[in-house]
C-alpha positions as CSV (number, residue, x, y, z in Angstrom):
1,X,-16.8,4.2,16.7
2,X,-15.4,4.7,20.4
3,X,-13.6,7.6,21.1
4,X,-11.7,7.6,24.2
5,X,-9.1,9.2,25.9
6,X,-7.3,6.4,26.9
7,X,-3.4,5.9,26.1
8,X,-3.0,4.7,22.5
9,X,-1.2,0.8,22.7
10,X,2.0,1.1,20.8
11,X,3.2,-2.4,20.8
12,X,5.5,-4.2,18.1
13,X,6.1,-7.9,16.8
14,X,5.0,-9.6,13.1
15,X,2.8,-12.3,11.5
16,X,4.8,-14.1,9.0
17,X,2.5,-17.2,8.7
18,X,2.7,-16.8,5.2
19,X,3.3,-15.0,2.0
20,X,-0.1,-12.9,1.4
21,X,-1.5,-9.8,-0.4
22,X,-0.3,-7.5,2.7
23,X,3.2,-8.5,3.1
24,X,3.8,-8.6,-0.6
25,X,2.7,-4.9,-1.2
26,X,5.2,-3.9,1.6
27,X,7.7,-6.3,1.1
28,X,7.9,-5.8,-3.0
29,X,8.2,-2.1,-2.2
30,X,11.5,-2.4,-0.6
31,X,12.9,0.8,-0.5
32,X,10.4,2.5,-2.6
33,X,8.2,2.3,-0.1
34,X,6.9,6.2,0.8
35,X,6.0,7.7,4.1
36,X,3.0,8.5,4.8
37,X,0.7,10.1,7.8
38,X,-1.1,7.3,9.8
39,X,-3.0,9.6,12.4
40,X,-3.0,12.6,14.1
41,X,0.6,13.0,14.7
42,X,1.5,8.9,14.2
43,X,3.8,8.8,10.9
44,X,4.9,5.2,9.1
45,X,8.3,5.9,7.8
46,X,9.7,2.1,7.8
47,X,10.1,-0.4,4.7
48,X,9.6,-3.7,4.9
49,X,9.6,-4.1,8.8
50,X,7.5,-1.0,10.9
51,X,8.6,2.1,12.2
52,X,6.8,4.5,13.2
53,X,7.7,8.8,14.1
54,X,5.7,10.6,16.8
55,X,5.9,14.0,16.2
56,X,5.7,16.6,19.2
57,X,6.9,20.3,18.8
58,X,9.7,19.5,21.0
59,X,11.3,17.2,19.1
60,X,10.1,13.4,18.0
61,X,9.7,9.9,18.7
62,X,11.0,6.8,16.9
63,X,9.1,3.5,17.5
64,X,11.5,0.8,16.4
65,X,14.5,1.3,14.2
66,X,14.1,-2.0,12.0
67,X,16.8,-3.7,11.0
68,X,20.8,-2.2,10.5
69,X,20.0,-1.8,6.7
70,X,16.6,-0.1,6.7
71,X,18.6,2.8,8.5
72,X,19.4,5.1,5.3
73,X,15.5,4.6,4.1
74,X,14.2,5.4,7.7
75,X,16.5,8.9,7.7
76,X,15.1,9.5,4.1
77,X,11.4,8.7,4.9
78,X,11.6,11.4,8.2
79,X,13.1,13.9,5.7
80,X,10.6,12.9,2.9
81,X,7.9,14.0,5.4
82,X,9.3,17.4,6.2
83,X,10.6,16.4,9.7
84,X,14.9,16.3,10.6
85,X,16.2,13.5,11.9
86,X,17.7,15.6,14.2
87,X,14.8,16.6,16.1
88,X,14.5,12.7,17.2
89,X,14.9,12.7,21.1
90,X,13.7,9.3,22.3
91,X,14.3,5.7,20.3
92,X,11.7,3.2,22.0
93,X,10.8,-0.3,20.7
94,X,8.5,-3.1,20.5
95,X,10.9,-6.0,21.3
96,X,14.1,-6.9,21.0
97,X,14.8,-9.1,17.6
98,X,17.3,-7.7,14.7
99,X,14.4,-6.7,12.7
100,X,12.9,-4.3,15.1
101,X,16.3,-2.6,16.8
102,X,19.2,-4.0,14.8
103,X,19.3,0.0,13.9
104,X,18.7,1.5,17.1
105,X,22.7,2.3,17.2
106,X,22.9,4.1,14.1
107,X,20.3,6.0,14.8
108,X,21.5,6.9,18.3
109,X,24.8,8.1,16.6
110,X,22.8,10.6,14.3
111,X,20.4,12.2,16.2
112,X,21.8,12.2,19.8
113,X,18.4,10.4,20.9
114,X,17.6,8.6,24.1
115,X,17.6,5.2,24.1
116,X,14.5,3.6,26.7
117,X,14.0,0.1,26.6
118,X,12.3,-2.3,29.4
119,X,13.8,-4.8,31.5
120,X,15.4,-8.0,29.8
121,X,15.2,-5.8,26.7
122,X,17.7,-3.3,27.5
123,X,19.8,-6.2,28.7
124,X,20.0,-7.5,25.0
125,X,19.8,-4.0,23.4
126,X,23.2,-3.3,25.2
127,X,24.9,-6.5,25.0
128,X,23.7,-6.5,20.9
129,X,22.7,-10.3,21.9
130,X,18.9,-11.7,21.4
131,X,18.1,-13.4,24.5
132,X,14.3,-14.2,23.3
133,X,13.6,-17.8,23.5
134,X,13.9,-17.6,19.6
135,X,17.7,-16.8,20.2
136,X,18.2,-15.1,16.6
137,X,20.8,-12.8,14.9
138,X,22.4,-10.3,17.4
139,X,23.0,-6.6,16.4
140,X,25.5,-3.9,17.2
141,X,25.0,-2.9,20.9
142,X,23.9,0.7,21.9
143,X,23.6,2.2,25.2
144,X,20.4,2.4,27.0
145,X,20.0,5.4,28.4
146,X,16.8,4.8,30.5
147,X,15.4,1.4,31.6
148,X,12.0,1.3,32.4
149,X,9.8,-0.6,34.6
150,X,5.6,-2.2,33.7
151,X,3.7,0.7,33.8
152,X,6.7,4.1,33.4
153,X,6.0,6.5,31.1
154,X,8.0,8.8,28.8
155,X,6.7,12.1,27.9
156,X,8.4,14.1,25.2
157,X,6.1,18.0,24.0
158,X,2.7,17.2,25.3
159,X,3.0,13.2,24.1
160,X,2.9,10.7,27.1
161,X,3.9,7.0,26.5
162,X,3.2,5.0,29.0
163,X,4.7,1.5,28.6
164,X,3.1,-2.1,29.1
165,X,5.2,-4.9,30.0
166,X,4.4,-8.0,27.2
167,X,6.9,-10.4,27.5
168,X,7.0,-13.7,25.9
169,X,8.0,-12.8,22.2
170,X,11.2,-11.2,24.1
171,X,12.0,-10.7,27.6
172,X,10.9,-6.9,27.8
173,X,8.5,-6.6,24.4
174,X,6.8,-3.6,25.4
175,X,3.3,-1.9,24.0
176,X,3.4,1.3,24.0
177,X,0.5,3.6,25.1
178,X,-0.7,7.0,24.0
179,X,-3.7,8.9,22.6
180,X,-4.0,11.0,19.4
181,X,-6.5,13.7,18.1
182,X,-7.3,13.6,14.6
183,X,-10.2,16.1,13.3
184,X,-11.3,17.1,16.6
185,X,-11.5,13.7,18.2
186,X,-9.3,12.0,20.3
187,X,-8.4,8.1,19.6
188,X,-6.6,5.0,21.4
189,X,-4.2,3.6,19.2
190,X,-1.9,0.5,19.9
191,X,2.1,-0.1,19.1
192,X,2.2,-4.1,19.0
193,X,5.0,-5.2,21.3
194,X,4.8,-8.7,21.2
195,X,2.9,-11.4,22.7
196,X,4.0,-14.8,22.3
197,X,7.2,-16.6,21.1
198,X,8.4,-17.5,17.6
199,X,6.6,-20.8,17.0
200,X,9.7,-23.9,17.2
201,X,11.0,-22.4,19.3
202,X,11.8,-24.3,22.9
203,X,9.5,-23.7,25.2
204,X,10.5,-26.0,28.4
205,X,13.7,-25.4,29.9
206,X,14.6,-22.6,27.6
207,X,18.2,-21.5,28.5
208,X,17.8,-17.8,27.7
209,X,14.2,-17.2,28.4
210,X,13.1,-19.9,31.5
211,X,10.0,-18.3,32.1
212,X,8.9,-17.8,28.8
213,X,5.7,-20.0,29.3
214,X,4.3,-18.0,32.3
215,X,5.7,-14.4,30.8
216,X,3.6,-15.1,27.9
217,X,0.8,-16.4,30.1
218,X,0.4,-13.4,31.9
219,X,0.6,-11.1,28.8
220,X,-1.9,-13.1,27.1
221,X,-4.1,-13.0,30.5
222,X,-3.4,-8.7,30.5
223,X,-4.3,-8.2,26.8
224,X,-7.6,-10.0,27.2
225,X,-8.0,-7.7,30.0
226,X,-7.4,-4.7,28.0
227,X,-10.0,-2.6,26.4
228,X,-9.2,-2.6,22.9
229,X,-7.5,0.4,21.4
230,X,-9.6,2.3,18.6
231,X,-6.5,2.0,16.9
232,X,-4.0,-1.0,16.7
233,X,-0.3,-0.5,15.1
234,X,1.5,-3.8,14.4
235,X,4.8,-3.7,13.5
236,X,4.5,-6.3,10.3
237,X,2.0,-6.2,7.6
238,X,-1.2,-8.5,8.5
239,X,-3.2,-10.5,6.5
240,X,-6.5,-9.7,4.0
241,X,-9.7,-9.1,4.7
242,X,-8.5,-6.1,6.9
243,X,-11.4,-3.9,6.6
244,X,-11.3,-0.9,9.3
245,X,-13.9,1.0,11.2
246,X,-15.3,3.4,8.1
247,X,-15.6,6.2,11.0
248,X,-11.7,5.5,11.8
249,X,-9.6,8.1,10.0
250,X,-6.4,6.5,8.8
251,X,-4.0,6.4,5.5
252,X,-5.9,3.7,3.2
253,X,-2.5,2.5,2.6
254,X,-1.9,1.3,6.3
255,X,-1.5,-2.1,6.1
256,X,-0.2,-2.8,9.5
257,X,-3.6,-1.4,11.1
258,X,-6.3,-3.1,12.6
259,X,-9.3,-1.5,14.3
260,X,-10.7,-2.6,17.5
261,X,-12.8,-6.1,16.2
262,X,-9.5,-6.7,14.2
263,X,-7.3,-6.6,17.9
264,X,-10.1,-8.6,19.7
265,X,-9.6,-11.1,16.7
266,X,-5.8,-11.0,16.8
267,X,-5.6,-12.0,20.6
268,X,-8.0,-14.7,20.3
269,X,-5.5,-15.7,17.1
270,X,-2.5,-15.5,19.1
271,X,-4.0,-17.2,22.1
272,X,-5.1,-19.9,20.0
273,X,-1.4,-20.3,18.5
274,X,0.4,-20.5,21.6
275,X,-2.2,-23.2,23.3
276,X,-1.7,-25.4,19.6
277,X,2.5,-24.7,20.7
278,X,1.9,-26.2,24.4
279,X,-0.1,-28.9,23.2
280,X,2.4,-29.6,20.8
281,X,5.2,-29.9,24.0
282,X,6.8,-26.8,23.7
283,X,9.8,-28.4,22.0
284,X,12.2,-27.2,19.3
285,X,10.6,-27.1,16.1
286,X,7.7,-27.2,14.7
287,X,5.2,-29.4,12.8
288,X,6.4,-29.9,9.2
289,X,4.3,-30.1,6.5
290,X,4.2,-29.5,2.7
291,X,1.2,-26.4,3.1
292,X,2.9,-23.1,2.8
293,X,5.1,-23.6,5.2
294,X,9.1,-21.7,5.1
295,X,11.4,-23.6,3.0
296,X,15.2,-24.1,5.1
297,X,16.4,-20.8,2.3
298,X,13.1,-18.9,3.9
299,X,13.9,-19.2,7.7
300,X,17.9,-18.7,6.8
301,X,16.6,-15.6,5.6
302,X,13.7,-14.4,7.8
303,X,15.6,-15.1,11.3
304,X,19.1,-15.6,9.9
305,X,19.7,-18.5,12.5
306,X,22.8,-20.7,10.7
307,X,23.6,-24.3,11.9
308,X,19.4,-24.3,13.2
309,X,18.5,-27.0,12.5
310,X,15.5,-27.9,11.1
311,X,13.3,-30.9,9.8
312,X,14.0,-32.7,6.3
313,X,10.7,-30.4,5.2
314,X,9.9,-27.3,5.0
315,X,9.1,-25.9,8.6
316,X,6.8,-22.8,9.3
317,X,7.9,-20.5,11.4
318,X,5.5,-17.7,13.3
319,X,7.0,-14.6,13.8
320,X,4.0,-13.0,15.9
């Protein structure tokens, strides 16, 4: 097992390929599901899309506020823990879609927090409009109170964040970076962000995202690049076999985690998926088939996109 020192990768996007084992556990728990204590000071207190509390004695962090009607489960699974929704100072997220910040303005109404987003991000966060190349759902729009830059950090009782720019699955997807010490040892963890865009969606010529190819080009390029966390956080459950480090001390009941082999095989996966989507021409949908791919009813409901439109069959839509 490596122990580092190194900034944990906060970073926040999701892998509905399919229905499997994973997603169903979170996804049948609805509401029921309970908090629990990831690492060190790294809390899950979301439902079926992540969310994550960092805890500092001056108050904590929220990663990602899910979407507007996880908000009454979120406040319950902070108090559930012992914590007051109160003491949340900073709101941050992974990237801009409705099921990752479509309750960043509730939120911000309750506990008074800061809003920090990145770039094209913040843009959409305040305007309550998706600007991804996916173009989804909108939400209501909340004030950014500080817009970052590749690279800033926030630092809230002891905890620095420093923030990596991963655009391509939004404009300003961001993974987060921090480090955590959890029985005398001190571990890299990673936030997903995002990496690439929704597959179907247009690639060439998009009219809200031009640059998507190159933005997620250069992410994919950076990730590669990166030495991988001990500890990586996605933001949506991920798929069996997802057996961890033994010597890595986390909740058994993580199933967003993957350990460092598990990120090393995640951005091969992802790099692989986004080559198969240029090859494919970047256009707007993708290739239909009868293999457990999304029904038209599943891709109303998992992007809520009305008048899409979409091939005669069912179409399989990637939400990385």
């Amino acid at each position: 097992m490596r122990l580092t020192s190194t900034l944990v990768l906060l970073g926040a996007s999701t892998a509905f390929t399919s229905p499997h084992p994973a997603a169903a556990r979170v996804q049948d728990a609805g509401e029921a599901l309970e908090p629990f204590g990831v690492i060190g000071n790294i809390y899950y207190v979301g439902g079926e899309f992540g969310s994550y509390l960092i805890t500092t004695p001056e108050g904590h962090i929220l990663h990602d506020t899910g979407s507007a009607d996880m908000h009454a489960l979120i406040v319950s699974n902070i108090e559930k823990l012992g914590f007051e929704v109160r003491d949340v100072r900073i709101i941050i997220s992974s990237h801009a879609h409705w099921d990752h910040v479509a309750g960043h303005a509730a939120m911000k109404r309750v506990t008074g927090a800061q809003v920090v987003a990145l770039g094209g991000d913040a843009t959409a966060l305040e305007s309550g409009q998706d600007n991804s190349a996916l173009g989804a759902q909108g939400w209501e729009p909340v004030t950014v109170d500080r817009v970052i830059r590749d690279g800033d950090t926030v630092s809230l009782g002891g905890v620095t964040m420093r923030a990596l720019w991963t655009g391509g699955h939004t404009q300003g997807a961001t993974m987060w970076m921090t480090t955590v010490e959890e029985g005398g040892s001190t571990y890299s963890v990673a936030f997903r962000g995002g990496e690439i865009p929704n597959a179907g969606v247009q690639l060439v010529n998009n009219p809200r995202h031009p640059a998507v190819i190159v933005d997620t080009q250069r992410t994919l390029q950076r990730l590669k690049e990166l030495e991988p966390p001990d500890l990586f956080l996605h933001n949506h459950p991920q798929d069996s076999p997802r057996e961890l480090d033994p010597a890595l001390p986390v909740d058994p009941r993580c199933v967003t985690c993957l350990d460092a082999d598990g990120w090393r095989r995640y951005v091969t996966r992802v790099e692989a998926s986004f080559e198969a989507m240029l090859r494919g021409g970047g256009g707007k949908e993708a290739r239909s088939d009868r293999g457990g791919h999304w029904s038209n009813r599943d891709l109303s409901r998992l992007y809520r996109l009305p008048g899409r439109t979409t091939s005669r069959d069912a179409i399989r839509y990637l939400h990385w």
